[in-house]
C-alpha positions in Angstrom: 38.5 21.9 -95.7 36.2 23.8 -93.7 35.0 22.0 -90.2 31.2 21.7 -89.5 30.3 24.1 -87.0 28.3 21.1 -85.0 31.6 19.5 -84.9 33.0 22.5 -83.4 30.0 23.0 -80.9 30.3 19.3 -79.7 34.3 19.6 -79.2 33.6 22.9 -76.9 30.7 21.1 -74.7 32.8 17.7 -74.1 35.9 20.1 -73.0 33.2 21.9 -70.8 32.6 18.8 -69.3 36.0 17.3 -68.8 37.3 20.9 -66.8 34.2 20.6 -64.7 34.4 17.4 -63.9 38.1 17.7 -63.4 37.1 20.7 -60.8 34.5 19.0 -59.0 34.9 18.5 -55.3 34.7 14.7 -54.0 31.3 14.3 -52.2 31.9 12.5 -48.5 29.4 11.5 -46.2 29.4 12.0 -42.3 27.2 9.8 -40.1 26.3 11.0 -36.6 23.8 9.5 -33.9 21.0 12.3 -32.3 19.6 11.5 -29.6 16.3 13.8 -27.3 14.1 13.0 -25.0 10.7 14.9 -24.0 8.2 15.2 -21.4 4.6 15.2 -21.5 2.0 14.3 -18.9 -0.6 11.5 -18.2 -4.0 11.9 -20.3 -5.7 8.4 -18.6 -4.7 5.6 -16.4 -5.5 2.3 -17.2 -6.0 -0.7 -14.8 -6.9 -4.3 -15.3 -8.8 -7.0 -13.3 -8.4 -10.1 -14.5 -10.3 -13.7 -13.2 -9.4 -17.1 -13.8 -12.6 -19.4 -13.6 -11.8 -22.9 -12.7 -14.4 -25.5 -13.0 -14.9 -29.5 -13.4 -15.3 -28.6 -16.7 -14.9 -26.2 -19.5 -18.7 -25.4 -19.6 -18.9 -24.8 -16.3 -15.9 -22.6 -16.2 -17.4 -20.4 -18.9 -20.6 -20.0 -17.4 -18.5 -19.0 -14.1 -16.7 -16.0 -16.1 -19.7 -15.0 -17.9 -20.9 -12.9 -14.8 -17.5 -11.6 -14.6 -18.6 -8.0 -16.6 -22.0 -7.7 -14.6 -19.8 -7.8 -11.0 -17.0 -5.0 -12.3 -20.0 -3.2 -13.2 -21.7 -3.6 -9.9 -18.1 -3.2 -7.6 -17.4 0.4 -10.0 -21.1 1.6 -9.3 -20.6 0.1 -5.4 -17.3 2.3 -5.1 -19.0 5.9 -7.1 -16.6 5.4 -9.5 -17.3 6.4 -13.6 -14.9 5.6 -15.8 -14.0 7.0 -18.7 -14.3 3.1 -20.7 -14.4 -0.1 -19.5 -13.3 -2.6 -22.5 -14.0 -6.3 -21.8 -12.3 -9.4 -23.4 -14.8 -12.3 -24.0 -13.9 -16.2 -21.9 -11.0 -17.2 -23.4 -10.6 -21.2 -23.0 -7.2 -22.9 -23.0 -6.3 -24.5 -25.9 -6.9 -28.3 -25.0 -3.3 -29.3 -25.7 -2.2 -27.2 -22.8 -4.9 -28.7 -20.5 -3.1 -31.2 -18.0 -5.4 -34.7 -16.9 -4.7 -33.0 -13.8 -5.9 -30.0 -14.1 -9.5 -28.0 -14.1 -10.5 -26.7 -17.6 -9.3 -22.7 -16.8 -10.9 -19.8 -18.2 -9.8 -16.4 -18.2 -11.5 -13.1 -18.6 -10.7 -9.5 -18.4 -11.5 -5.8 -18.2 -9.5 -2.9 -18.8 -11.0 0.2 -16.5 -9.5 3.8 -17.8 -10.1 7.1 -16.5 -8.8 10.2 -16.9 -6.0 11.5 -15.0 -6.6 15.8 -15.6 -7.8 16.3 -12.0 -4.9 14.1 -10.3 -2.3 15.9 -12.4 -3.8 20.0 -12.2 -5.2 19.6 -8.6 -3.4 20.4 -5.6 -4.6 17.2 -3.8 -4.2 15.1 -7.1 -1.6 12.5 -5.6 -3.8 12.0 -2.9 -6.9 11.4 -4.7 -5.0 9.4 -7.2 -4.1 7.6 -4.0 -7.9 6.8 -3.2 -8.7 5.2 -6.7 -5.6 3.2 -6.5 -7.7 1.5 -3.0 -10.5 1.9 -4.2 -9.4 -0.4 -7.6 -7.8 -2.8 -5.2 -11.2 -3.2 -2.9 -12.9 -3.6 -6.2 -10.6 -6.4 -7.3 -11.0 -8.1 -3.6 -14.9 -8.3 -3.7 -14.7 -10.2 -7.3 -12.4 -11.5 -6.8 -9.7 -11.0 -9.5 -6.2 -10.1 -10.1 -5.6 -6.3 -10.2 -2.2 -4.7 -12.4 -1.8 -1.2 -13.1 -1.7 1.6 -12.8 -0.8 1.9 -16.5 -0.6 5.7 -17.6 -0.9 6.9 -20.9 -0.6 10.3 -23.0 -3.2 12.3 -24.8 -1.5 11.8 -28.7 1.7 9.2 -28.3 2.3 9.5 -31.5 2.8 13.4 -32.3 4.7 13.2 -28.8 7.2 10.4 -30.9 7.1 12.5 -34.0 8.4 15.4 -32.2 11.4 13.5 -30.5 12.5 12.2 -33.7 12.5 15.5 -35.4 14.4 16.8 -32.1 16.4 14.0 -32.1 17.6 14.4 -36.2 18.2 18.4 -35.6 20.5 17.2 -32.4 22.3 15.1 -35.0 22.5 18.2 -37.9 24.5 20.1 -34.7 27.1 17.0 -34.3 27.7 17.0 -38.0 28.0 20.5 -39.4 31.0 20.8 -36.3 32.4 17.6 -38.1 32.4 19.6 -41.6 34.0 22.8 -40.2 36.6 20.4 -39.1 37.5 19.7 -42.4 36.6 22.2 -43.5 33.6 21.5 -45.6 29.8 21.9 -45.3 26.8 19.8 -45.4 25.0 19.7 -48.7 22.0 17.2 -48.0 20.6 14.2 -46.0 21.2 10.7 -48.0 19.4 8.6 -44.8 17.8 8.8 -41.5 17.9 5.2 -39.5 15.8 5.4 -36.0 17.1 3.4 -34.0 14.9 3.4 -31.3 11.8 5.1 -29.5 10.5 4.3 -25.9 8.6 5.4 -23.5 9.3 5.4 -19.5 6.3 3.5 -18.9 8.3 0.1 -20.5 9.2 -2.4 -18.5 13.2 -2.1 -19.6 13.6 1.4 -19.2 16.4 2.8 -17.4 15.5 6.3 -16.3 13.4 7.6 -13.9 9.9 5.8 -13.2 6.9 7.5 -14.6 4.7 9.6 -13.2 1.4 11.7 -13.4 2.9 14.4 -14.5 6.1 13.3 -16.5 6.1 10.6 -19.1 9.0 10.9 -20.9 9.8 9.9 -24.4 13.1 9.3 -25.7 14.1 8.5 -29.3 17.7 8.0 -31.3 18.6 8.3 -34.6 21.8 7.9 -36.8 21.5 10.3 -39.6 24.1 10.3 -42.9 24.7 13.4 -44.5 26.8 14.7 -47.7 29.1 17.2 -47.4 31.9 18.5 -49.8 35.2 19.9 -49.0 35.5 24.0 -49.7 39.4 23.7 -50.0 
């Protein structure tokens, strides 16, 4: 009795598969952490006044911090300063609940003042300039008066500047790993996940690095990558 020839075909591609399967190489993984940090400089610097009204009552409170923006406006104009945005918060009343029989109805308004920082990072004299708005940011917040915080420094495009840390920070890892292969000896056949762990900046308040300045804000991001890799023995 003659065998089908499909029969026959069938019998040669399952025993194709069973020897290569049988030669297959396990697949491992490798996890490593990358870490980079870079360095960019200030684009604008931020400071904010702040004024809490306190009246007999809420009205009157309100109508206290409504001529909050008009005086900023007047003190910037007073001092020859033009900035490059001044973003103001409307009166913000307390929520009753947290009003003590005590205590005067308080309301609070604000106003964010940015300019740009290219001239106190390029020129010779920047720090010192930069210097002179810092006083002349503090007079403005004495003739108000309000509470001044800042300086607050910021960076032309913080997001490309994280993007590029990550991707600095993942290549960092590919270096830790491929050594980890060679050990084995083995080599690394694709990325199965990247976890970042973290991004920050040196402008937050928990950092642990040098303070920022002008002309270094430094970003600093880690990742843990995995990574397949089979054995070549």
């Amino acid at each position: 009795m003659r065998t089908p020839a499909y029969i026959i075909i069938a019998a040669c591609l399952l025993a194709g598969v069973q020897a290569t399967a049988q030669d297959a190489k396990p697949i491992q993984t490798i996890q490593c952490t990358g870490e980079a940090a870079l360095e960019t400089t200030a684009d604008t610097v931020e400071f904010i006044l702040e004024q809490n009204a306190a009246a007999d009552t809420a009205y009157a409170a309100v109508e206290m911090a409504s001529t909050f923006n008009a005086r900023v406006g007047e003190a910037l104009t007073e001092q020859e300063l033009a900035p490059l945005h001044v973003q103001y918060s409307p009166p913000s009343i307390a929520p009753e609940s947290n009003i003590q029989p005590a205590s005067l109805p308080n309301v609070q308004t604000t106003a964010k003042v940015a300019f740009k920082s290219a001239r106190y990072v390029v020129e010779e004299n920047g720090q010192m300039h930069f210097a002179t708005l810092c006083d002349q940011m503090r007079a403005i917040s004495e003739a108000i008066p309000c509470a001044l915080s800042g300086p607050r420094l910021y960076p032309a495009d913080a997001t490309a500047t994280e993007y590029a840390t990550v991707a600095k920070a993942i290549e960092n890892a590919y270096g830790l790993a491929k050594a980890a292969a060679d050990i084995m000896p083995g080599h690394i056949i694709a990325v199965c996940d990247v976890n970042i762990q973290s991004v920050e900046w040196n402008t937050e308040e928990d950092w642990d690095g040098d303070a920022p300045s002008l002309g270094k804000l430094q970003c600093r991001a880690k990742v843990r990558v995995t990574y397949q890799f089979t054995l070549t023995y």
